[in-house]
KOLKE-801877 format. One record per residue (C-alpha): residue number from 0; residue in three letters; x, y, z. Coordinates in steps of 0.2 Angstrom, whole numbers, plus 5000, padded with zeros to 4 digits. Example, Ala and Ser with C-alpha at 12.3 -4.5 7.8 and 13.67 -1.06 7.14 Angstrom:
# KOLKE-801877
+-----+--------+------+------+------+
| num | residu |   px |   py |   pz |
+-----+--------+------+------+------+
|   0 |    ALA | 5062 | 4978 | 5039 |
|   1 |    SER | 5068 | 4995 | 5036 |
+-----+--------+------+------+------+
This chain:
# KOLKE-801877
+-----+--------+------+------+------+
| num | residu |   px |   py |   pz |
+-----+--------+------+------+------+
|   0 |    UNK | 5233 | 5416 | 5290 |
|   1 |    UNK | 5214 | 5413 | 5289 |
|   2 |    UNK | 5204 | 5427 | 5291 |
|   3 |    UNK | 5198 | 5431 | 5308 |
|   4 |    UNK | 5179 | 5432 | 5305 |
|   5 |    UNK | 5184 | 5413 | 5304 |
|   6 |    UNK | 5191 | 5410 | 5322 |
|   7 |    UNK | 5175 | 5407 | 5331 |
|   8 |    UNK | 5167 | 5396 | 5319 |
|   9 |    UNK | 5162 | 5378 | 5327 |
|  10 |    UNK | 5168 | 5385 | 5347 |
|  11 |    UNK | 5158 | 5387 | 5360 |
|  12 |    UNK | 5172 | 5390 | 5373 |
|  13 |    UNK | 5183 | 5405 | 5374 |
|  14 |    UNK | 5199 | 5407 | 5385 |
|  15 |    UNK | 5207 | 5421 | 5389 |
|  16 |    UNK | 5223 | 5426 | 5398 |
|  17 |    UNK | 5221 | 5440 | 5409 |
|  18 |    UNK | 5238 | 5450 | 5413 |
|  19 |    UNK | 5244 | 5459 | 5396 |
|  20 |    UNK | 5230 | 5451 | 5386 |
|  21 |    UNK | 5213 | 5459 | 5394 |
|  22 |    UNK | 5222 | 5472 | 5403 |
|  23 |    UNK | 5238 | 5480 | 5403 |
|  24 |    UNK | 5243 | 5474 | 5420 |
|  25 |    UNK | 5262 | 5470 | 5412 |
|  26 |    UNK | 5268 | 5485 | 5414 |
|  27 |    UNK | 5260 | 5485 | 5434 |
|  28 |    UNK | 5271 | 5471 | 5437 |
|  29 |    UNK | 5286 | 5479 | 5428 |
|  30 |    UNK | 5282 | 5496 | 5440 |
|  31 |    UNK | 5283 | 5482 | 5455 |
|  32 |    UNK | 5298 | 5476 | 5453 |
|  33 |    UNK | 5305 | 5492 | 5449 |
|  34 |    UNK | 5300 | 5502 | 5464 |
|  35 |    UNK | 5304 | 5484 | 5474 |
|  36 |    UNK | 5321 | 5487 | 5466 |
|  37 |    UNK | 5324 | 5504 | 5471 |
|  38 |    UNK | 5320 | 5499 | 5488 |
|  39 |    UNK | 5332 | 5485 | 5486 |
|  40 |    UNK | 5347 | 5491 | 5480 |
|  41 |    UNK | 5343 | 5509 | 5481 |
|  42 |    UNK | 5348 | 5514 | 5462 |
|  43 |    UNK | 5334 | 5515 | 5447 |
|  44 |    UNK | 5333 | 5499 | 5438 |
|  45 |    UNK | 5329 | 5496 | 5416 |
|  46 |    UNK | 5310 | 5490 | 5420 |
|  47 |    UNK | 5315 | 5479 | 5402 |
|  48 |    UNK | 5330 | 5471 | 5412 |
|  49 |    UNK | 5317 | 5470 | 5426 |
|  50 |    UNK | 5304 | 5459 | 5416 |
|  51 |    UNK | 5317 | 5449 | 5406 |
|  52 |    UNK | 5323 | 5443 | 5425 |
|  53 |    UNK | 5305 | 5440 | 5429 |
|  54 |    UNK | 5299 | 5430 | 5414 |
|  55 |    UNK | 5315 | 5420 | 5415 |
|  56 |    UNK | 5314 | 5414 | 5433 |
|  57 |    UNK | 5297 | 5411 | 5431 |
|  58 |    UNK | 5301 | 5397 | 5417 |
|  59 |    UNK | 5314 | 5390 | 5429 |
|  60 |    UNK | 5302 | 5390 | 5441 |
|  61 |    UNK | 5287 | 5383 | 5432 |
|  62 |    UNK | 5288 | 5369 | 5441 |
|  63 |    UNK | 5290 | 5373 | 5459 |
|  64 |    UNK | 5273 | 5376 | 5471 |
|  65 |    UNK | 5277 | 5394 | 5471 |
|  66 |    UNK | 5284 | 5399 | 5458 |
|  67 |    UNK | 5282 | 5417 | 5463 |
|  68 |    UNK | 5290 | 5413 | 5481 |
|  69 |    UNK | 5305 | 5404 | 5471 |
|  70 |    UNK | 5307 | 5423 | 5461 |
|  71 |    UNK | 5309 | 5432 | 5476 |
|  72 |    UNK | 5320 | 5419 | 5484 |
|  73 |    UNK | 5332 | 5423 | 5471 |
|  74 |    UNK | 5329 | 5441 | 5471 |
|  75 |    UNK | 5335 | 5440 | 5490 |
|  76 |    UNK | 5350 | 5430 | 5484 |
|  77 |    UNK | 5354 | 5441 | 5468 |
|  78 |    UNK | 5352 | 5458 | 5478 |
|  79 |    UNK | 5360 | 5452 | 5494 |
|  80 |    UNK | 5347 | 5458 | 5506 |
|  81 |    UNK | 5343 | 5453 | 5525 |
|  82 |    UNK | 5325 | 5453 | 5520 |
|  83 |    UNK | 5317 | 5433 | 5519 |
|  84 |    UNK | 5309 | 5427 | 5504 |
|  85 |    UNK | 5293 | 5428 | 5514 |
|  86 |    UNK | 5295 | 5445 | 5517 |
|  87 |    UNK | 5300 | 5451 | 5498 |
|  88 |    UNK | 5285 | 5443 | 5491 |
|  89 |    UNK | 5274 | 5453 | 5506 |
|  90 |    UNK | 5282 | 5467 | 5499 |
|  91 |    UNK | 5280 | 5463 | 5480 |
|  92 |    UNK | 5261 | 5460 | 5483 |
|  93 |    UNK | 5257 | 5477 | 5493 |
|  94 |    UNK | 5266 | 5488 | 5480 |
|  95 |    UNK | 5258 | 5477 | 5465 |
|  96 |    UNK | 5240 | 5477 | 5476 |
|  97 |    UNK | 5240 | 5499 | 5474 |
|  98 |    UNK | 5241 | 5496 | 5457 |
|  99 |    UNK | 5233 | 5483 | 5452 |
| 100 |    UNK | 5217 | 5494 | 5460 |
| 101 |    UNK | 5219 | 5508 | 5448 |
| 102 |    UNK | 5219 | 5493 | 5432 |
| 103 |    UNK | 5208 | 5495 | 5418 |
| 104 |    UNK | 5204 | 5485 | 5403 |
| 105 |    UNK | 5212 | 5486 | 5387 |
| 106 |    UNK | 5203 | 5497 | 5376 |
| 107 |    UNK | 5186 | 5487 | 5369 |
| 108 |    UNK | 5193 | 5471 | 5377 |
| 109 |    UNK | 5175 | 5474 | 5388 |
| 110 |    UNK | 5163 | 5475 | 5374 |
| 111 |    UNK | 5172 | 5461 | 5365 |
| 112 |    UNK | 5170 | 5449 | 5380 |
| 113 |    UNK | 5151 | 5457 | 5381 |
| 114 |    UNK | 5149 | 5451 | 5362 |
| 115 |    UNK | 5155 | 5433 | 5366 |
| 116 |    UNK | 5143 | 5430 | 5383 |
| 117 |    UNK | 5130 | 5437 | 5372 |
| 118 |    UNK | 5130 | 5426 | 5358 |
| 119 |    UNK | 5131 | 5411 | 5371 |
| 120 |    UNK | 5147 | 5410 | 5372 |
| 121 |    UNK | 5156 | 5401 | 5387 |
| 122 |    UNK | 5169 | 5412 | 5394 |
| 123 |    UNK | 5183 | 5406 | 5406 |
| 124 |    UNK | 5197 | 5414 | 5411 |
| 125 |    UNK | 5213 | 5406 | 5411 |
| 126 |    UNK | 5226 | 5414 | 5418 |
| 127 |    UNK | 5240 | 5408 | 5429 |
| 128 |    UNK | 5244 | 5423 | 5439 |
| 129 |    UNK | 5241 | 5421 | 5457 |
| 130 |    UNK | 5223 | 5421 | 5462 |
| 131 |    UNK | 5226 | 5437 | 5476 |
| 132 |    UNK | 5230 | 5447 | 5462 |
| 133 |    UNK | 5213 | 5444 | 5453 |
| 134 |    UNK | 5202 | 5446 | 5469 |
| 135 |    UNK | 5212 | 5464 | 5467 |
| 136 |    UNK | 5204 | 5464 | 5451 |
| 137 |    UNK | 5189 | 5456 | 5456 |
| 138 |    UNK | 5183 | 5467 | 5472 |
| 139 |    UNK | 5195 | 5482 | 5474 |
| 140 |    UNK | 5195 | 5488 | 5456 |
| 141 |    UNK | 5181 | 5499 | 5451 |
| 142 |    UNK | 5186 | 5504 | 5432 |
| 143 |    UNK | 5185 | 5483 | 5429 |
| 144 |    UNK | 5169 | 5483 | 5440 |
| 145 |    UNK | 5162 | 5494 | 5432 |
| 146 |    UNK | 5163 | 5489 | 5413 |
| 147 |    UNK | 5164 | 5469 | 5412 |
| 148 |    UNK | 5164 | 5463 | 5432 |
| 149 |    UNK | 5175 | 5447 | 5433 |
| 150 |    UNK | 5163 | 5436 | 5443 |
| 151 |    UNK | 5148 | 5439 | 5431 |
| 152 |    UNK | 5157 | 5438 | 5414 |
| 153 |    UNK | 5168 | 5421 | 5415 |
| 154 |    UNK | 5159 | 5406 | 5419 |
| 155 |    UNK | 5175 | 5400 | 5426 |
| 156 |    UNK | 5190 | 5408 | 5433 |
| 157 |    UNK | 5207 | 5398 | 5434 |
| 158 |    UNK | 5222 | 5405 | 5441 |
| 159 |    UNK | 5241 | 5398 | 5447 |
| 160 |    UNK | 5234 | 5391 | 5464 |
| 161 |    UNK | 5221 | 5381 | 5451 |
| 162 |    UNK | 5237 | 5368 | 5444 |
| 163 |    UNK | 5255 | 5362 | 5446 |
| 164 |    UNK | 5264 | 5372 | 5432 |
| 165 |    UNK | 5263 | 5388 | 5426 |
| 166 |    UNK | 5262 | 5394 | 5407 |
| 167 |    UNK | 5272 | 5389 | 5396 |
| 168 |    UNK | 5267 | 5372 | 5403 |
| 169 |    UNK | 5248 | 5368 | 5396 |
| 170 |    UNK | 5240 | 5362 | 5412 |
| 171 |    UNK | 5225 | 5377 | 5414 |
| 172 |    UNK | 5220 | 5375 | 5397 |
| 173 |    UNK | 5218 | 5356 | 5398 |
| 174 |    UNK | 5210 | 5358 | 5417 |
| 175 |    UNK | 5198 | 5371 | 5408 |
| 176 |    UNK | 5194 | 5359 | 5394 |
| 177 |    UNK | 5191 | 5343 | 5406 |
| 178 |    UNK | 5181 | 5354 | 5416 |
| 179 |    UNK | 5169 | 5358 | 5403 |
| 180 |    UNK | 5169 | 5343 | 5393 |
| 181 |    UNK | 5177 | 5352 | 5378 |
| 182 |    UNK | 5188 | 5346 | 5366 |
| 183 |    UNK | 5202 | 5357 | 5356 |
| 184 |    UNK | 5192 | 5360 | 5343 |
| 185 |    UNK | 5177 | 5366 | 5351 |
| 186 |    UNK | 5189 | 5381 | 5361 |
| 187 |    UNK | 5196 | 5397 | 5357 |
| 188 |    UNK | 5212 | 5404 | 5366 |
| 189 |    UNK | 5218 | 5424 | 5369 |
| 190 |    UNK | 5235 | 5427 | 5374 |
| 191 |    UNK | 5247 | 5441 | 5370 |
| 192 |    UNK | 5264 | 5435 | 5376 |
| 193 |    UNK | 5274 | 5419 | 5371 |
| 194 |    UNK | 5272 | 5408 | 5385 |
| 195 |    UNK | 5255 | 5408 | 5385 |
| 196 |    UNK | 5255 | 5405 | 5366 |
| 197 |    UNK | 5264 | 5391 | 5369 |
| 198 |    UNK | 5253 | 5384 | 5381 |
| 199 |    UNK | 5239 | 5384 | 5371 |
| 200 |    UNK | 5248 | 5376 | 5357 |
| 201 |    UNK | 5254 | 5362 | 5369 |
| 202 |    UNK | 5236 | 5359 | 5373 |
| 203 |    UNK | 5231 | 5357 | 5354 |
| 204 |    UNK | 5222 | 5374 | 5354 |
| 205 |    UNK | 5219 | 5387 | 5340 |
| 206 |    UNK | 5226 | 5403 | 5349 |
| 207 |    UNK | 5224 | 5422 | 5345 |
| 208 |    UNK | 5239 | 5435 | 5348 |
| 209 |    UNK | 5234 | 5450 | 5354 |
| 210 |    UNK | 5247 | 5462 | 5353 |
| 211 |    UNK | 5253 | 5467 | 5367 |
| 212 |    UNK | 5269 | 5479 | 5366 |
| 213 |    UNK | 5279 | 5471 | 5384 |
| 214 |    UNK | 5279 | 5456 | 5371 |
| 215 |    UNK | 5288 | 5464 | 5356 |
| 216 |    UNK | 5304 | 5456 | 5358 |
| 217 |    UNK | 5295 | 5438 | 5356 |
| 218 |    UNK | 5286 | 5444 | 5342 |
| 219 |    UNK | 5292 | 5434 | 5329 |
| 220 |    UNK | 5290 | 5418 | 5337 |
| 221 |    UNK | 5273 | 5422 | 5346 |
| 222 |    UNK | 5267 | 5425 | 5324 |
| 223 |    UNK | 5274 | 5410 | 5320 |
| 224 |    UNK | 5264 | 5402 | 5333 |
| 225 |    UNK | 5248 | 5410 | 5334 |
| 226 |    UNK | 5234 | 5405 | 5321 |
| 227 |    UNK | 5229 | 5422 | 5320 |
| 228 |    UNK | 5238 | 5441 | 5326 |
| 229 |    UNK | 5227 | 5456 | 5329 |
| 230 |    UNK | 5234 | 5473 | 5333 |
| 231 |    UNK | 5218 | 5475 | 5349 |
| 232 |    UNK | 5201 | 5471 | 5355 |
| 233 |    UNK | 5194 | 5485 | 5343 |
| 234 |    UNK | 5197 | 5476 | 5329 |
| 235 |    UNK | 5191 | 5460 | 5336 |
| 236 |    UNK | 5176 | 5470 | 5339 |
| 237 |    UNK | 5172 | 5474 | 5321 |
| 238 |    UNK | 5176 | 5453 | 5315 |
| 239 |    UNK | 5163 | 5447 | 5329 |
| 240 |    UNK | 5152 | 5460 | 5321 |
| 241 |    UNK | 5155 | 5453 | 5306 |
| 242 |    UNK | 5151 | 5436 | 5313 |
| 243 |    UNK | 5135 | 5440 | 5320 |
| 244 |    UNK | 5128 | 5449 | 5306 |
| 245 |    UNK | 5135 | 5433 | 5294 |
| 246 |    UNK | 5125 | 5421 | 5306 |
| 247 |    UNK | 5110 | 5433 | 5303 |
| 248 |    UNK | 5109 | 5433 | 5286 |
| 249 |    UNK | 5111 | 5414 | 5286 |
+-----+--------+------+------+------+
């Protein structure tokens, strides 16, 4: 693996998923569908059973217009509840919605992303999560407000309602790139689960695992995917440093 002081050499664009990556918004989701399954079957559900459920009919589903309408459709089916489709995802989104304004970012992801728009870089956010979710993030949650708000540090913000398919599928990266009249080389990725490793690969880019520990039981594959594996922002923090100060000197 090269060393990660090499990562942003020759890019001007970075890309960053959101959920898990910048935030640890994975374990929201997982408390969602937990309380959503209590309320459901009215017995305490493995929020690990929960999440391997999710991920898995969101790749089935990658396809479909909703993909996260399609998951609750089958939670209706699976659980044998009167409740419509409709009405589960409602439900989902207000029990997500209480939590997701409580969010905060990962520790030094903030500062990282305020090294990066400092030295000129062009940030976009690319994320396939649904865009109600980030206008959560974007207007009701004052921790993420308050440190790195997400309207003035990306330059573009993409989310599920911006393409077709879904991560593992690489259609946000490539709209990102089009968009900016980038090509693979000239872009940077952050991801911290598989599918989102996967996508970047697919879209011929060089991709940085953040660890992220909702992703352990992918972790082998996710390092033999990613160019490069760091353990949190923190430490990326200290190679952008290093960076800067190495562009000084020369």
């Amino acid at each position: 693996m090269r060393p990660m002081r090499d990562m942003l050499r020759g890019k001007k664009a970075v890309f960053f998923d959101l959920d898990g990556t910048l935030i640890d918004s994975i374990g929201v989701w997982n408390e969602t569908d937990r309380i959503l399954y209590r309320e459901l079957t009215g017995a305490e559900g493995d929020p690990a059973v929960l999440q391997a459920q999710r991920d898995e009919a969101l790749r089935r589903f990658q396809g479909e217009d909703d993909p996260y309408m399609h998951y609750c459709a089958l939670l209706r089916e699976k659980y044998g509840v009167q409740a419509s489709a409709e009405q589960l995802y409602q439900r989902r989104y207000a029990i997500a919605r209480a939590l997701q304004r409580d969010m905060d970012y990962k520790p030094g992801a903030d500062r990282f992303l305020g090294a990066l728009k400092a030295s000129g870089y062009t940030l976009a956010l690319t994320t396939t999560t649904r865009r109600r979710s980030i206008d959560t993030y974007r207007t009701e949650s004052p921790r993420i407000a308050a440190k790195a708000p997400l309207d003035r540090t990306f330059d573009r913000i993409y989310a599920c309602e911006d393409v077709r398919r879904i991560k593992p599928d690489p259609e946000v990266y490539l709209l990102a790139m089009e968009e900016l009249g980038l090509e693979p080389a000239r872009c940077l990725v952050f991801e911290d689960a598989l599918v989102g490793v996967q996508a970047a690969r697919a879209a011929g880019l060089e991709v940085c695992a953040v660890y992220d520990r909702h992703a352990d039981p992918d972790r082998d594959a996710i390092n033999a995917l990613a160019h490069w594996q760091a353990d949190g922002w923190l430490t990326l923090l200290v190679e952008v440093k290093m960076e800067e100060n190495e562009n000084e000197k020369a």
